[in-house]
Every structure is written in structure tokens, then in C-alpha cells.
C-alpha positions in Angstrom: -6.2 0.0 -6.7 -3.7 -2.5 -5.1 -0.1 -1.0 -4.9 2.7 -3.0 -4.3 6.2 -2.7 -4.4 7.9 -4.1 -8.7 10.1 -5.1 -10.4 11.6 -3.6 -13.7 11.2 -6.1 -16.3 12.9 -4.5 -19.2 13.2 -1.1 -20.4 10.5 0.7 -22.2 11.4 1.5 -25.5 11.8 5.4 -26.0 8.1 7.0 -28.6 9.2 10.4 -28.0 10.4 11.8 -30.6 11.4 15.5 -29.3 11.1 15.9 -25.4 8.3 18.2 -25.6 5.0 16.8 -24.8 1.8 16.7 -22.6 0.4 13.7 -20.8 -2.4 13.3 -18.5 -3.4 10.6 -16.4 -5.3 7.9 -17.3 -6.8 4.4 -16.4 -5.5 1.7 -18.2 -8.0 -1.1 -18.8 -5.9 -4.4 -17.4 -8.0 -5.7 -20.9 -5.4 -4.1 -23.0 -2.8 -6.3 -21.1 -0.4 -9.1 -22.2 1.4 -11.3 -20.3 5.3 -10.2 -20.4 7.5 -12.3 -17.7 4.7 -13.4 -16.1 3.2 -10.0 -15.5 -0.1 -8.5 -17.4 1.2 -5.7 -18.8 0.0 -2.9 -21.4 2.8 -1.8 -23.9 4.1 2.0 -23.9 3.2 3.2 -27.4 -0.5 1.6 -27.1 -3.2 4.1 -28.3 -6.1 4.2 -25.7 -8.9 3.6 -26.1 -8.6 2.1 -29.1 -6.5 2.6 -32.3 -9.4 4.0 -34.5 -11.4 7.7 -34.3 -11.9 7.5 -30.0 -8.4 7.7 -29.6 -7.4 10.0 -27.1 -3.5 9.5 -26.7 -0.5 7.6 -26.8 0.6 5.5 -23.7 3.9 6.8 -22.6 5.3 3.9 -20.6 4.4 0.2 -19.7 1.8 -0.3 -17.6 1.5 -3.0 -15.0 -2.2 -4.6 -15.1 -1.7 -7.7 -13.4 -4.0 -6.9 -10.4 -6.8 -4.8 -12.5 -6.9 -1.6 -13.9 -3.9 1.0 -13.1 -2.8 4.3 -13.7 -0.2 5.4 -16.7 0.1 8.8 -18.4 -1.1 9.4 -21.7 0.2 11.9 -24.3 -2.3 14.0 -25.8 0.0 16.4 -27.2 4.2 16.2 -28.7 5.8 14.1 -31.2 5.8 10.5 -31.8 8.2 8.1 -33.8 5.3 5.5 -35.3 7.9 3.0 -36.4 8.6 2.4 -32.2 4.9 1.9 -31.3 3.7 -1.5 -30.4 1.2 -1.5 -33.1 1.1 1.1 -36.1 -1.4 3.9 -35.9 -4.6 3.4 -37.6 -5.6 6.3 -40.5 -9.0 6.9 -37.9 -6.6 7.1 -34.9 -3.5 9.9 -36.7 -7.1 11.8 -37.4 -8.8 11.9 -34.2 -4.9 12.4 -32.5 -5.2 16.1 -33.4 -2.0 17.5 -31.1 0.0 14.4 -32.1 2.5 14.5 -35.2 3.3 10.7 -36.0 7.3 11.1 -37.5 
């Protein structure tokens, strides 16, 4: 994994909705990516893998993919605000999402 020095390219909007939670790290697939200013990048709020029953967490801030695949934390466990999320939850993905409440 190439590191290099960034720039912020706007602020991530806020998913949290209390400021208890649990993330882990995880790979973000640069596939996931969409060009923002320029950059590849994968939207904080993105379910990973996928928004249907293999979901295993909510991203918990943008994620620069431009040079390949890249680290970000994921939250496996707290409390969400769905109406902030990039794309809205799928039924499969609130079920497999066991130690997330959507709000």
C-alpha cells in the first residue's frame, strides 16, 4: 500500500449517532470508489461489503482509493443515523448488521 502525504477535500459528514461505538480495521476495495475532486474515494457511511445479508459494517470515514485498495475503520457495533448514509441500508443489510441500531 502506497502512503503519501493528502489533502482534505471536504469534511465527512458526521453517521454517529451517540459517540459509543466499535470499529475495526478493514480493507477498502478502491472498487467501491468514486471520483470526488479528482480523487477515487469511498464515501463514509458505505456498508462493506455490500449493502445486502454479507454486510459486516458501516464505513466510518472517507476513504482515499485512488492508488488501490486502503485501510478505513469499520463499525461493527453503536448507533447509526440512516438518513446521513450515502446510500440507505438495505432490509438484508439492517438484518445481517446485528450490533448496529439504524436511528
Amino acid at each position: 500500500m502506497k502512503v503519501e502525504k493528502g489533502k482534505l477535500i471536504k469534511e465527512s459528514l458526521n453517521i454517529l449517532a451517540s459517540e459509543k461505538f466499535t470499529a475495526f480495521t478493514y480493507t477498502v476495495p478502491a472498487s467501491k470508489g468514486e471520483m470526488v475532486e479528482g480523487r477515487k474515494i469511498v464515501k463514509a457511511g458505505t456498508i462493506l461489503p455490500e449493502n445486502d445479508a454479507t454486510a459486516k459494517g458501516v464505513l466510518l470515514d472517507d476513504v482515499d482509493v485512488t492508488n488501490g485498495d486502503n485501510l478505513g475503520a469499520l463499525i461493527e457495533q453503536g448507533f447509526i443515523l440512516k438518513d446521513r448514509l450515502p446510500i440507505a441500508p438495505a432490509t438484508e443489510a439492517i438484518t445481517a448488521l446485528k450490533q448496529i441500531t439504524f436511528k
